[in-house]
py3Dmol code that shows the C-alpha trace and the ligand (Angstrom):
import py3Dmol

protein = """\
ATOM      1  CA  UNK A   1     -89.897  61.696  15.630  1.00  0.00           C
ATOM      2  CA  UNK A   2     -92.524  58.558  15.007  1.00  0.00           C
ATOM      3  CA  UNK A   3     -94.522  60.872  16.953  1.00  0.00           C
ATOM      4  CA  UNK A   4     -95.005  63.455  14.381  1.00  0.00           C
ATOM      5  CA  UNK A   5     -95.405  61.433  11.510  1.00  0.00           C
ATOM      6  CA  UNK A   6     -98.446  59.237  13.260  1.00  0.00           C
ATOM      7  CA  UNK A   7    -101.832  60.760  12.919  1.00  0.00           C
ATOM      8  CA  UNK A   8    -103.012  61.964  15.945  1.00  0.00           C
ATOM      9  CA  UNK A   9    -106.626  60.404  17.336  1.00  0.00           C
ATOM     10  CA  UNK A  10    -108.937  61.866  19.147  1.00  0.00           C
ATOM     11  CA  UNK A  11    -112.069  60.126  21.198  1.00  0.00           C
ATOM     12  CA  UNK A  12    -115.281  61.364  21.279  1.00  0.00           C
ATOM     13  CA  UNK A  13    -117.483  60.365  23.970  1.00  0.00           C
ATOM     14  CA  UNK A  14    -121.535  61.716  23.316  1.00  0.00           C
ATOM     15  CA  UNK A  15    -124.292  59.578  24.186  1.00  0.00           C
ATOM     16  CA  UNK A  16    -125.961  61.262  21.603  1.00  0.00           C
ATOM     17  CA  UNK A  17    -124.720  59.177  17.810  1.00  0.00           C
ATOM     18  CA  UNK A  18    -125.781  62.668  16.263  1.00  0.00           C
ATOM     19  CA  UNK A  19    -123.553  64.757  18.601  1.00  0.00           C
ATOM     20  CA  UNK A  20    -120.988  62.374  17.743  1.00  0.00           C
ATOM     21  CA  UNK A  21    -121.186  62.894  14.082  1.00  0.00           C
ATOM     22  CA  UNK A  22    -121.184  66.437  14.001  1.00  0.00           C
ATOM     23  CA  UNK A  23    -117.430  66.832  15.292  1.00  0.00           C
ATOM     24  CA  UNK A  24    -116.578  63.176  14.153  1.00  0.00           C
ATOM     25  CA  UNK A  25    -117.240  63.852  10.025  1.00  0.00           C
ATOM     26  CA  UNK A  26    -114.945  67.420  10.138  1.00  0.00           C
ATOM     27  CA  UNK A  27    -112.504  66.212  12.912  1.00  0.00           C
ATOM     28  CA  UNK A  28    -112.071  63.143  10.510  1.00  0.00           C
ATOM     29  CA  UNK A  29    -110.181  65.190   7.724  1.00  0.00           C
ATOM     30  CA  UNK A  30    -107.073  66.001  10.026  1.00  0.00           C
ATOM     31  CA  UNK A  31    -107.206  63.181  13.216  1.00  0.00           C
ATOM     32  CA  UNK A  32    -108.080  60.061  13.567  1.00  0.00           C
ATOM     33  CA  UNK A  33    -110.851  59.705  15.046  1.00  0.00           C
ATOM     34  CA  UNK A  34    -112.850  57.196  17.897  1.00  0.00           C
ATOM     35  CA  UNK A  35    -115.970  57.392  19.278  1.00  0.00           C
ATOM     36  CA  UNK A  36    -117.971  56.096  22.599  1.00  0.00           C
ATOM     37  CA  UNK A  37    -121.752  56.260  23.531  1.00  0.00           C
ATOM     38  CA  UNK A  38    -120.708  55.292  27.299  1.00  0.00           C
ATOM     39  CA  UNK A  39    -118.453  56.794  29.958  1.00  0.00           C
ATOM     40  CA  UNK A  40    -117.556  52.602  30.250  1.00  0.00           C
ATOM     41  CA  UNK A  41    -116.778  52.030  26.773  1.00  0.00           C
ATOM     42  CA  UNK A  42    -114.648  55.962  26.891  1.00  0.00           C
ATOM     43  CA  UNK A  43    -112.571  54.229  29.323  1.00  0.00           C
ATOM     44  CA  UNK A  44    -112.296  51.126  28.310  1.00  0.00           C
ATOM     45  CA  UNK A  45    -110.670  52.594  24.745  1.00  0.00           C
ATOM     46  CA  UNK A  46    -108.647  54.602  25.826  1.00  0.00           C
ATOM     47  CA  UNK A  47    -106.940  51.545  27.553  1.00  0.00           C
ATOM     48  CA  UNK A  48    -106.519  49.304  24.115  1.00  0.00           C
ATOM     49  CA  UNK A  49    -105.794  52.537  21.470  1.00  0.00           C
ATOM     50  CA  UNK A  50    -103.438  55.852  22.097  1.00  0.00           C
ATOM     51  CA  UNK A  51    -105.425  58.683  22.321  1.00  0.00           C
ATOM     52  CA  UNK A  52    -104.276  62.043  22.255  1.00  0.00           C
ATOM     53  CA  UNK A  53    -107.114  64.064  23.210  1.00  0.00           C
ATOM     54  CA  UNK A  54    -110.790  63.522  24.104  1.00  0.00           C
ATOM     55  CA  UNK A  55    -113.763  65.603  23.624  1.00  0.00           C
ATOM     56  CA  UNK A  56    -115.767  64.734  26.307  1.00  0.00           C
ATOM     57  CA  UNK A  57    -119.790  65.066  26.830  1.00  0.00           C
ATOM     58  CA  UNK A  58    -121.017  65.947  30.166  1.00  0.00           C
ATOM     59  CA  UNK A  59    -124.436  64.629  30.488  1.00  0.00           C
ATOM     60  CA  UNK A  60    -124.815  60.970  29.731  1.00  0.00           C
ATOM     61  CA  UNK A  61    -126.404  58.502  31.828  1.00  0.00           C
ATOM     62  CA  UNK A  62    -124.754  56.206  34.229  1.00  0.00           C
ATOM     63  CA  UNK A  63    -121.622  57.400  34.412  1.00  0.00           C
ATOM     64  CA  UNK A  64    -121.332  61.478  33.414  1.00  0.00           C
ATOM     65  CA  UNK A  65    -118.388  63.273  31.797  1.00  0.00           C
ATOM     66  CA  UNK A  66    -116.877  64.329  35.076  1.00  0.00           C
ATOM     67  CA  UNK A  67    -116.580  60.962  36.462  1.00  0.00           C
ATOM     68  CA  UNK A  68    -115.190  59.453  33.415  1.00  0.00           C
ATOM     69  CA  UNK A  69    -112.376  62.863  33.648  1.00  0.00           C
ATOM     70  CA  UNK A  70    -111.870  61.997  37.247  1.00  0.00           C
ATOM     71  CA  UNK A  71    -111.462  58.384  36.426  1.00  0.00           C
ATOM     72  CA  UNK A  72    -108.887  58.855  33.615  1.00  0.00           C
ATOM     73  CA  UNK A  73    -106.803  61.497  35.943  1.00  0.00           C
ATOM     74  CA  UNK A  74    -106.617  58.573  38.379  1.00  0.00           C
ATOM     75  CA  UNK A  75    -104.882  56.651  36.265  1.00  0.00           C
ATOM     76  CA  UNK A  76    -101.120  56.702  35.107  1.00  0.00           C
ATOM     77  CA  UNK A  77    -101.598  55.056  31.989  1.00  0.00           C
ATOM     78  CA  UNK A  78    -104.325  58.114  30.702  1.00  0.00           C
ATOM     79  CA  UNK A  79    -103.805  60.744  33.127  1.00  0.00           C
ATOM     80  CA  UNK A  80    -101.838  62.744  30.866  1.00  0.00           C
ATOM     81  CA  UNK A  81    -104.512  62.629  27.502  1.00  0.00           C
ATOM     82  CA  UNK A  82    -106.212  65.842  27.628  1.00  0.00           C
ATOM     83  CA  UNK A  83    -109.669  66.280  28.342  1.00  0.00           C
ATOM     84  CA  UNK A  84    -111.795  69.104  26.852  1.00  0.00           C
ATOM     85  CA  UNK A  85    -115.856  69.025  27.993  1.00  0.00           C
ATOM     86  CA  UNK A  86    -118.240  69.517  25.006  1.00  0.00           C
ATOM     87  CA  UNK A  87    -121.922  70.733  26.690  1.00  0.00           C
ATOM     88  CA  UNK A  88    -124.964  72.727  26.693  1.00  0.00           C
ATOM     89  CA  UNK A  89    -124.823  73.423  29.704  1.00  0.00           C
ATOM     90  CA  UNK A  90    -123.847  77.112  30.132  1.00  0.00           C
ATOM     91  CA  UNK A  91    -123.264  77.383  34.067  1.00  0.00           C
ATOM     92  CA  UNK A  92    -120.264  78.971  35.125  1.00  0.00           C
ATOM     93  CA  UNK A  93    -120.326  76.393  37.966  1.00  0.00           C
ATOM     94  CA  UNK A  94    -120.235  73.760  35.561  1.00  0.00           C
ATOM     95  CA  UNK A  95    -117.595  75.033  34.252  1.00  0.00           C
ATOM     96  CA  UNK A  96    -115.868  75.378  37.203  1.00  0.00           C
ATOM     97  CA  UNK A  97    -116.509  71.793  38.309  1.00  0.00           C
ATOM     98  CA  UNK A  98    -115.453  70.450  34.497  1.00  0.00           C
ATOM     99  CA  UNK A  99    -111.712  72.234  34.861  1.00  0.00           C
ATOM    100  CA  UNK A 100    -111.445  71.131  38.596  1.00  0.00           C
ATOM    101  CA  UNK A 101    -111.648  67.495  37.879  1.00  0.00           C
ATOM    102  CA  UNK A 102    -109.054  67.546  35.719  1.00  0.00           C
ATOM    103  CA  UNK A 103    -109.935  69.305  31.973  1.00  0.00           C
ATOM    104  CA  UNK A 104    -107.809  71.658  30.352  1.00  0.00           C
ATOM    105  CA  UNK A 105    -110.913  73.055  28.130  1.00  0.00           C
ATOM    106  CA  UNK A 106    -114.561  73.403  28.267  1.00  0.00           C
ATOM    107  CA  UNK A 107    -116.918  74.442  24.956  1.00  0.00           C
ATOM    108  CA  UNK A 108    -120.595  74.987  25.427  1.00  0.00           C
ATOM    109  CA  UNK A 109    -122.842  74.147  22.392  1.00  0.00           C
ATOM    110  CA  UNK A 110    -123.909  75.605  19.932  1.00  0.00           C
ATOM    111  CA  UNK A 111    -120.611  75.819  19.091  1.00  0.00           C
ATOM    112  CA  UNK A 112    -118.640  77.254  16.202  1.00  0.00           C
ATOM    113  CA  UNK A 113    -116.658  73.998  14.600  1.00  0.00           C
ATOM    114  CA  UNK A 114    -113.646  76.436  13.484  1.00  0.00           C
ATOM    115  CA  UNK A 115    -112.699  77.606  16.939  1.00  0.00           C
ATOM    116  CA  UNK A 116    -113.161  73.428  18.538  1.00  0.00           C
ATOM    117  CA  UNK A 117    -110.646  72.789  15.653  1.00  0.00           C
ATOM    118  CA  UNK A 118    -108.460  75.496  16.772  1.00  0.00           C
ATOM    119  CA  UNK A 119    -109.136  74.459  20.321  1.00  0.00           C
ATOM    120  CA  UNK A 120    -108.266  71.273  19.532  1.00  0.00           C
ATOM    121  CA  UNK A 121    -105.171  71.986  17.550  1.00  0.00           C
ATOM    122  CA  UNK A 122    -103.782  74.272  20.167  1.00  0.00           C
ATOM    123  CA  UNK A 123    -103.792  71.375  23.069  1.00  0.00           C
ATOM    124  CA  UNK A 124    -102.175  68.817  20.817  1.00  0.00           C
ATOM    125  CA  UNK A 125     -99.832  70.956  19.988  1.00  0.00           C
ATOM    126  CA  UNK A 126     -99.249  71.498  24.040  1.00  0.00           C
ATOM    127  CA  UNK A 127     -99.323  67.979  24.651  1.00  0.00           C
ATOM    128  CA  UNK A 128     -96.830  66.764  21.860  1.00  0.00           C
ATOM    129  CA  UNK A 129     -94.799  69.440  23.702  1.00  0.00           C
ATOM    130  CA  UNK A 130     -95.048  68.343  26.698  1.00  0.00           C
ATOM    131  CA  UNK A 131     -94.721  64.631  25.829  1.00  0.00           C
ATOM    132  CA  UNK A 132     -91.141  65.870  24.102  1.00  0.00           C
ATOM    133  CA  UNK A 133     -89.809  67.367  27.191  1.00  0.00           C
ATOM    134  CA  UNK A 134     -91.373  64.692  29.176  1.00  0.00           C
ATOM    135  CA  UNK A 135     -88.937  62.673  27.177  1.00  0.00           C
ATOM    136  CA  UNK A 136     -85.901  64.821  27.089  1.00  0.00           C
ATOM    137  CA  UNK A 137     -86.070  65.018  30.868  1.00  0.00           C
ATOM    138  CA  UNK A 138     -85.530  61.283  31.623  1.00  0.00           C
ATOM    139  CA  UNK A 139     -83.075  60.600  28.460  1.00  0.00           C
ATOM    140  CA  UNK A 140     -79.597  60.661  28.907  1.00  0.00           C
ATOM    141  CA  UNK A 141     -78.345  63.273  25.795  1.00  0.00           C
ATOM    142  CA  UNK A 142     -75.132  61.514  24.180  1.00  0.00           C
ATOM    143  CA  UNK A 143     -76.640  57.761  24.764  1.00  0.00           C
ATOM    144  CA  UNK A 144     -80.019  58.189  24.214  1.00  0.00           C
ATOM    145  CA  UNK A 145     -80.889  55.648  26.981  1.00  0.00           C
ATOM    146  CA  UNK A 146     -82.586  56.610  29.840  1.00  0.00           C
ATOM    147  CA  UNK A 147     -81.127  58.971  32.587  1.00  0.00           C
ATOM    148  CA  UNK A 148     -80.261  58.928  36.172  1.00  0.00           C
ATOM    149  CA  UNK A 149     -83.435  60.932  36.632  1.00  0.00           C
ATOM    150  CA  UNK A 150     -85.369  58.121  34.979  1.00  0.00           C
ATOM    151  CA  UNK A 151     -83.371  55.259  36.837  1.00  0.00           C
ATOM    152  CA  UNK A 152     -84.585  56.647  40.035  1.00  0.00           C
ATOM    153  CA  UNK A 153     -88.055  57.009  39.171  1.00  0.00           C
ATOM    154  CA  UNK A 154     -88.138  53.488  38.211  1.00  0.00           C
ATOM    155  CA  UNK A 155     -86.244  52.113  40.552  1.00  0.00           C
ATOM    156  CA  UNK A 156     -88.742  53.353  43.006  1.00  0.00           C
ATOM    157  CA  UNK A 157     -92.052  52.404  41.416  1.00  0.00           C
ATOM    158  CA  UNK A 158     -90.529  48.914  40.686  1.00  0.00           C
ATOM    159  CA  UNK A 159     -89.744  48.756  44.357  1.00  0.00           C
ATOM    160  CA  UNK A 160     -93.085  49.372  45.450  1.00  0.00           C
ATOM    161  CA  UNK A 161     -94.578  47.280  42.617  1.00  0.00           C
ATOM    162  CA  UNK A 162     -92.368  44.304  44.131  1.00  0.00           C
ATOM    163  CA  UNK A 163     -93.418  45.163  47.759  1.00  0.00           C
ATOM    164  CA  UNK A 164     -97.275  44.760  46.852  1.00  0.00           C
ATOM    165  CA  UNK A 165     -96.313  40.961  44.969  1.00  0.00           C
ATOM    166  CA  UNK A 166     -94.054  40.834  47.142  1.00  0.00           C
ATOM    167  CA  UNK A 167     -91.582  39.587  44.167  1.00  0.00           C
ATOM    168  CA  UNK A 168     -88.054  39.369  43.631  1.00  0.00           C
ATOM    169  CA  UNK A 169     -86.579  42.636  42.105  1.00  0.00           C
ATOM    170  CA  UNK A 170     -82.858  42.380  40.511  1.00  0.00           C
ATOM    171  CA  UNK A 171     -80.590  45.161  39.717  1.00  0.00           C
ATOM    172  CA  UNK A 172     -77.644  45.633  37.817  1.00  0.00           C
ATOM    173  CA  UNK A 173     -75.338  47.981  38.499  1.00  0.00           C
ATOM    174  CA  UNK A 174     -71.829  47.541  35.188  1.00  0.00           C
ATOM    175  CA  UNK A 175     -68.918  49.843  34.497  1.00  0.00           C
ATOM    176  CA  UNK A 176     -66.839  50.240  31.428  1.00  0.00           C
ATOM    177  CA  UNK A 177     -63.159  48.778  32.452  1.00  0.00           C
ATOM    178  CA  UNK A 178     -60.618  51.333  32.578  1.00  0.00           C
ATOM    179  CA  UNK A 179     -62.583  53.981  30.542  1.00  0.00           C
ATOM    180  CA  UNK A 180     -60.181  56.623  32.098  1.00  0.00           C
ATOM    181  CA  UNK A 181     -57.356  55.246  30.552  1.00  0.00           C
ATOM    182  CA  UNK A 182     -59.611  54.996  27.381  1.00  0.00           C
ATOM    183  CA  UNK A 183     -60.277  58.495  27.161  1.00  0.00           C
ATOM    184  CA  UNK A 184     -56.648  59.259  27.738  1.00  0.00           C
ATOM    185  CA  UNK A 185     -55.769  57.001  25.098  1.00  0.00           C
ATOM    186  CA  UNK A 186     -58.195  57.636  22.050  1.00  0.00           C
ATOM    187  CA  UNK A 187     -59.673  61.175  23.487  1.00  0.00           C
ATOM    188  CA  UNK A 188     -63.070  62.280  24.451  1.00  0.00           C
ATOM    189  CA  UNK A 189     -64.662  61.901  21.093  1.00  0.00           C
ATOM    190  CA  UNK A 190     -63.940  58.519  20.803  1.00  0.00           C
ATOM    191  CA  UNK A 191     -64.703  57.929  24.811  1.00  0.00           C
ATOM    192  CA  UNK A 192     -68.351  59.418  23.902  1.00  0.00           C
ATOM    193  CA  UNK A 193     -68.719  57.331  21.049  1.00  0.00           C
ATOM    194  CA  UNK A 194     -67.821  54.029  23.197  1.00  0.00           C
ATOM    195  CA  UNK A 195     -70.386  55.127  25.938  1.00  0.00           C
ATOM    196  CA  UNK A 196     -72.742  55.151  23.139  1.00  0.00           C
ATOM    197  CA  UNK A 197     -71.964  51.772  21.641  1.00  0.00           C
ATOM    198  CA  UNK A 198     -71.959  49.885  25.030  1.00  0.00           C
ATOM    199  CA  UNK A 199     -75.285  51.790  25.882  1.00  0.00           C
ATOM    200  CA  UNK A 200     -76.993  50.599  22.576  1.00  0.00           C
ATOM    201  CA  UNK A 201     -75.507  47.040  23.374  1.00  0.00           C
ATOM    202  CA  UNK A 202     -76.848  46.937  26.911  1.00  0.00           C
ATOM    203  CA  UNK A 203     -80.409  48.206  25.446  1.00  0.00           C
ATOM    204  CA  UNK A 204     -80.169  45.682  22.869  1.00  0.00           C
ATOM    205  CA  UNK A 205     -79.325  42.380  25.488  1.00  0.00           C
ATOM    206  CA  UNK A 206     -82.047  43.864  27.502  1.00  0.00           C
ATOM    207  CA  UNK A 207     -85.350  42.678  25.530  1.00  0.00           C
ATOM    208  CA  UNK A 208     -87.651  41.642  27.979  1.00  0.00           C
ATOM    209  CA  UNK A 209     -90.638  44.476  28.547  1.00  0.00           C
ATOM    210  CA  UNK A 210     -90.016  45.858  31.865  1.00  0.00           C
ATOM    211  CA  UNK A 211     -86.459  45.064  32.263  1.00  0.00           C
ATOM    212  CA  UNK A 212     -85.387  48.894  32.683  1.00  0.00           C
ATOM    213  CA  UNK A 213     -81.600  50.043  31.054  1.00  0.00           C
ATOM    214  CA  UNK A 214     -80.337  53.772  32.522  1.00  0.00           C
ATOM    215  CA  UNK A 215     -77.024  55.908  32.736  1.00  0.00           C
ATOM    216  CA  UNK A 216     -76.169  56.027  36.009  1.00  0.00           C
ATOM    217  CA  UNK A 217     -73.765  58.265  35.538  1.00  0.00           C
ATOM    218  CA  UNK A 218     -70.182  58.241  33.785  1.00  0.00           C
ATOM    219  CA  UNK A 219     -69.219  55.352  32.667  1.00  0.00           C
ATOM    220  CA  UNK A 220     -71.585  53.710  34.588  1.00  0.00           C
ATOM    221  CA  UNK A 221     -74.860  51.601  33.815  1.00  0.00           C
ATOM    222  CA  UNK A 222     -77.611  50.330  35.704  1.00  0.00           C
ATOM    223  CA  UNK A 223     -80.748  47.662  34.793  1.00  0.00           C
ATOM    224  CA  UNK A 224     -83.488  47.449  36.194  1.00  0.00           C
ATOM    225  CA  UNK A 225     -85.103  43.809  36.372  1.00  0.00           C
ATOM    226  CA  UNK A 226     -88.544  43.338  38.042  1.00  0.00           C
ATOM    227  CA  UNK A 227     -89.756  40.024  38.772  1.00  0.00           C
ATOM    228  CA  UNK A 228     -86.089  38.649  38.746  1.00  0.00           C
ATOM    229  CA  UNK A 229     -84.274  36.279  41.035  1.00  0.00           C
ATOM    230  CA  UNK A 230     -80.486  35.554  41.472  1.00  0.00           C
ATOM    231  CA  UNK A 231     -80.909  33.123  38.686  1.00  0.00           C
ATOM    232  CA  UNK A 232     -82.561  35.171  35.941  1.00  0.00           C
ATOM    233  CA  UNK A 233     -80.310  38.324  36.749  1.00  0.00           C
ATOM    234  CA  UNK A 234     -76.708  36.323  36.426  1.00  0.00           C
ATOM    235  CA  UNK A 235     -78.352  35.313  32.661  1.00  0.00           C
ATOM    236  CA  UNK A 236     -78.925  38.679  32.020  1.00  0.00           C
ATOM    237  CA  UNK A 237     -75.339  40.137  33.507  1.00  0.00           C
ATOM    238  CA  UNK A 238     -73.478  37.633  31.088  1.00  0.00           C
ATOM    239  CA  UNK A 239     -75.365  38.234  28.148  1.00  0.00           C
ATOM    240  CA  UNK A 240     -74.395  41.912  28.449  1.00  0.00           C
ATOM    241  CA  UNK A 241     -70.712  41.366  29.286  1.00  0.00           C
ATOM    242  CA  UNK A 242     -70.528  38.497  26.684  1.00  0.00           C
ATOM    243  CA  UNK A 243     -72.766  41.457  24.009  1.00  0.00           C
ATOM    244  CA  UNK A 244     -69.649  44.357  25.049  1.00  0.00           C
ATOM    245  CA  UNK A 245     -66.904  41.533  24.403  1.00  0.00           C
ATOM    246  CA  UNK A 246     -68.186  40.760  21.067  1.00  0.00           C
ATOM    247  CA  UNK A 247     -68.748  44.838  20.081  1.00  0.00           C
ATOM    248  CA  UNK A 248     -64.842  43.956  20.142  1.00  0.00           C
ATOM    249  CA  UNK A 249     -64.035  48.115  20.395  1.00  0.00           C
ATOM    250  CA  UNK A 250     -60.070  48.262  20.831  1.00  0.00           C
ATOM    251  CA  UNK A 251     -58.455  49.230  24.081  1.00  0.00           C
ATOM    252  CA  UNK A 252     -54.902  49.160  23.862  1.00  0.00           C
ATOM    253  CA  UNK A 253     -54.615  50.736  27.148  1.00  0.00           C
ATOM    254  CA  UNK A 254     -56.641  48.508  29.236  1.00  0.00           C
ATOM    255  CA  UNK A 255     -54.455  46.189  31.454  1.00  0.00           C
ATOM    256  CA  UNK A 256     -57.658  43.848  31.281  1.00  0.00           C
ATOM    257  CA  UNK A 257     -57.987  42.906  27.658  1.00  0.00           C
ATOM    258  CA  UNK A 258     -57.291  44.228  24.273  1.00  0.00           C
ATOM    259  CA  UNK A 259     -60.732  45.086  23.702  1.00  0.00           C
ATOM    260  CA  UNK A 260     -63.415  46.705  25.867  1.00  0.00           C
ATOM    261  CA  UNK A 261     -64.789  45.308  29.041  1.00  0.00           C
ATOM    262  CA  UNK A 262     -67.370  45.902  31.905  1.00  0.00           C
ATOM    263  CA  UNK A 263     -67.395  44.871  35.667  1.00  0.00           C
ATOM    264  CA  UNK A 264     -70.746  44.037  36.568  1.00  0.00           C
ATOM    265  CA  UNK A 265     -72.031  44.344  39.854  1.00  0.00           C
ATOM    266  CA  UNK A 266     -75.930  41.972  40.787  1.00  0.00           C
ATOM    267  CA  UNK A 267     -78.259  41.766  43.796  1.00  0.00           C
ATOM    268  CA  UNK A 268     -81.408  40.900  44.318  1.00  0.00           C
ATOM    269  CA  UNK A 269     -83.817  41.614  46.686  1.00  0.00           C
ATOM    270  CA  UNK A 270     -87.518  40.592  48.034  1.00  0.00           C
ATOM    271  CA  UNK A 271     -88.792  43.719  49.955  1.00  0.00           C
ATOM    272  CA  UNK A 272     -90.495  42.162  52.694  1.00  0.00           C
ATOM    273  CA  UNK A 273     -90.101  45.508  54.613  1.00  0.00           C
ATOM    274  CA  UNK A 274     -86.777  44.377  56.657  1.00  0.00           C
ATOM    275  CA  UNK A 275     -84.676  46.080  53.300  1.00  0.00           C
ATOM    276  CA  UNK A 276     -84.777  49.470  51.914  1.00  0.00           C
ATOM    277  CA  UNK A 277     -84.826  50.284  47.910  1.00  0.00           C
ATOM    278  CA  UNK A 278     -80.992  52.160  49.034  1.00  0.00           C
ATOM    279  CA  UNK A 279     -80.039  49.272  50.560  1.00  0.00           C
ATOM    280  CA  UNK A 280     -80.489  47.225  47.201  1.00  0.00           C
ATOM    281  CA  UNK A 281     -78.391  49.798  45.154  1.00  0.00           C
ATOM    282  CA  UNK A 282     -75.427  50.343  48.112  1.00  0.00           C
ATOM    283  CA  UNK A 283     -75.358  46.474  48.004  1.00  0.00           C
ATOM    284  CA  UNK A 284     -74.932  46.595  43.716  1.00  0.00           C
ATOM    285  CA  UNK A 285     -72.796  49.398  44.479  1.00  0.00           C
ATOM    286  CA  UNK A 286     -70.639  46.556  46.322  1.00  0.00           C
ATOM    287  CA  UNK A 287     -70.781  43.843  44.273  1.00  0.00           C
ATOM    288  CA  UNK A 288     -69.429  46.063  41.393  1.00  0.00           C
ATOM    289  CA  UNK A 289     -66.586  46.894  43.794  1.00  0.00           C
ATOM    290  CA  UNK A 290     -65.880  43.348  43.781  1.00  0.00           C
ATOM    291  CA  UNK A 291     -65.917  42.417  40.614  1.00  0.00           C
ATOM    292  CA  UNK A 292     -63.659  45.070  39.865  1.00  0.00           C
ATOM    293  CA  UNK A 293     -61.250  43.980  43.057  1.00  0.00           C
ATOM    294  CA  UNK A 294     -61.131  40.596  41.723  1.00  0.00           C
ATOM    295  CA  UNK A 295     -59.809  41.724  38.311  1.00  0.00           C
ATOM    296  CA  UNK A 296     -63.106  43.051  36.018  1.00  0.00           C
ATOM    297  CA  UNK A 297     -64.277  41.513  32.766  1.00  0.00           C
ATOM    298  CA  UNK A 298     -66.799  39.921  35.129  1.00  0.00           C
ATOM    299  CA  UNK A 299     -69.950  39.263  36.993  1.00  0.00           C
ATOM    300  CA  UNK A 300     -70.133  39.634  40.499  1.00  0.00           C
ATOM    301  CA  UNK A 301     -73.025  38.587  43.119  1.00  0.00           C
ATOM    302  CA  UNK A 302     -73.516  40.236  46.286  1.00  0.00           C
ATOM    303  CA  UNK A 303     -73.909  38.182  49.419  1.00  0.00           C
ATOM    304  CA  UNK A 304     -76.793  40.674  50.309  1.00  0.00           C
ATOM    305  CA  UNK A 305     -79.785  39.972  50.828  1.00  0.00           C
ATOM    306  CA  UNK A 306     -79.756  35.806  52.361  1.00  0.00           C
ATOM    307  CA  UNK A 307     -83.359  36.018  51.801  1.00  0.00           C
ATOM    308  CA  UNK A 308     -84.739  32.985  50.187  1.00  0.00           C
ATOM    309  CA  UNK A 309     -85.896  33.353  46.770  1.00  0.00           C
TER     310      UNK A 309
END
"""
ligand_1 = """\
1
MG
Mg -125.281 63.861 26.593
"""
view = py3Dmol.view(width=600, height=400)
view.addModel(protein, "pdb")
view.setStyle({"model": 0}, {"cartoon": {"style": "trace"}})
view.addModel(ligand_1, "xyz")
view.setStyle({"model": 1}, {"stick": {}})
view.zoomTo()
view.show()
């Protein structure tokens, strides 16, 4: 929603001051808008600001257009921002070249301004679309937490992240206490409203950038905690069962306590290459079991892996 309401920016990248100006002054009236004389400077913003889409020059000296658009399509972080080509150069090969390294547009000067504002209006308008189902697809719809989908893919990129340190990678895996009996107590309303509660709790304890909060499914939670040893995760696993005990949410059918409760299962791992990313969740998976087997409303470490921290 923040989304809509920002003003969306646009980069310019001209070697040319003058070329800048001419889409800079009209572009200026409905964007912001950035500028860069340099394919190094082009890249170097769009690292510090968010920009949404970038008209990018062809011919410049040192680097040119299309090395700058291959460079930005390598990278995760600005892969996504759009790239149309502003040029004079007319060649259908050009052309050809500009959209195969990456561009979704190319406009050969002279140009009209109307139809680059229309241009440019029609692929952020494709991009805020795509950013919102981007979104949708990796947010879990009653919650509003991440998704399973989402815990997977960050699961694995913090695994391989951890393998290139290597560094300790934590993971939580927590379950509401006898949300069955829940539901069957208060009904399904109220069970969806207590999901959402202890998911906004759990994304509240977890602060730290990086630290990764997901459904897993059901009643069930996972966090993701890069850079984490045994130590660090246990802090973390109590602050979130100690965070659900203090929501205080009545449970007069839970056998536990009077109030709601989650199991939580830990383990860490260092993937030195002798442990698999399934591994690390199968041995959550277990500690979860035994928190639960030794009565829930409690943290539970798994044995798994010795490793030294
Ligand atoms: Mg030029």
């Amino acid at each position: 929603v923040t989304d809509h309401k920002r003003r969306r920016t646009i980069l310019i990248v001209d070697d040319i001051p003058e070329n800048v100006s001419v889409l800079a002054v009209p572009l200026a009236e409905d964007y912001e808008v950035l500028f860069a004389l340099n394919g190094e400077d082009a890249l170097w913003q769009v690292e510090q600001e968010s920009v949404d889409l970038i008209l990018l020059d062809v011919m410049m000296p040192d680097m040119d257009g299309y090395e700058v658009c291959q460079r930005l399509k390598l990278r995760e972080s600005t892969q996504s921002i759009p790239v149309i080509f502003i040029t004079a150069k007319d060649d259908v090969e050009d052309e050809e070249k500009g959209l195969a390294v990456g561009a979704v547009d190319y406009i050969t000067k002279p140009f009209r301004l109307p139809i680059v504002k229309a241009r440019v209006k029609t692929h952020l308008d494709l991009k805020a679309k795509t950013d919102l189902l981007m979104r949708l697809a990796n947010v879990d719809g009653l919650t509003g937490i991440p998704n399973r989908r989402s815990f997977d893919i960050g699961l694995e990129k913090e695994w391989r992240r951890a393998a290139r340190g290597p560094t300790r990678l934590s993971l939580l895996l927590l379950d509401i206490d006898h949300f069955k009996l829940y539901n069957d107590h208060y009904g399904h309303v109220q069970g969806d409203l207590c999901l959402k509660q202890v998911a906004a709790c759990l994304a509240e304890s977890v602060a730290r950038a990086g630290d990764q909060v997901a459904r897993y499914g059901g009643e069930e939670f996972a966090v993701i905690l890069p850079s984490t040893d045994r130590e660090g995760a246990h802090e973390v696993a109590f602050k979130i069962l100690h965070g659900i005990r203090d929501l205080n949410l009545e449970h007069a059918a839970s056998p536990t306590a009077a109030c709601v409760t989650i199991s939580v299962g830990i383990a860490s791992a260092l993937p030195d290459g002798s442990i698999t990313q399934e591994n690390l969740i199968t041995s959550t998976d277990e500690a979860l079991y035994m928190a639960k087997h030794r009565g829930r409303n409690q943290v539970s470490f798994s044995s798994f892996p010795v490793a030294s921290s």
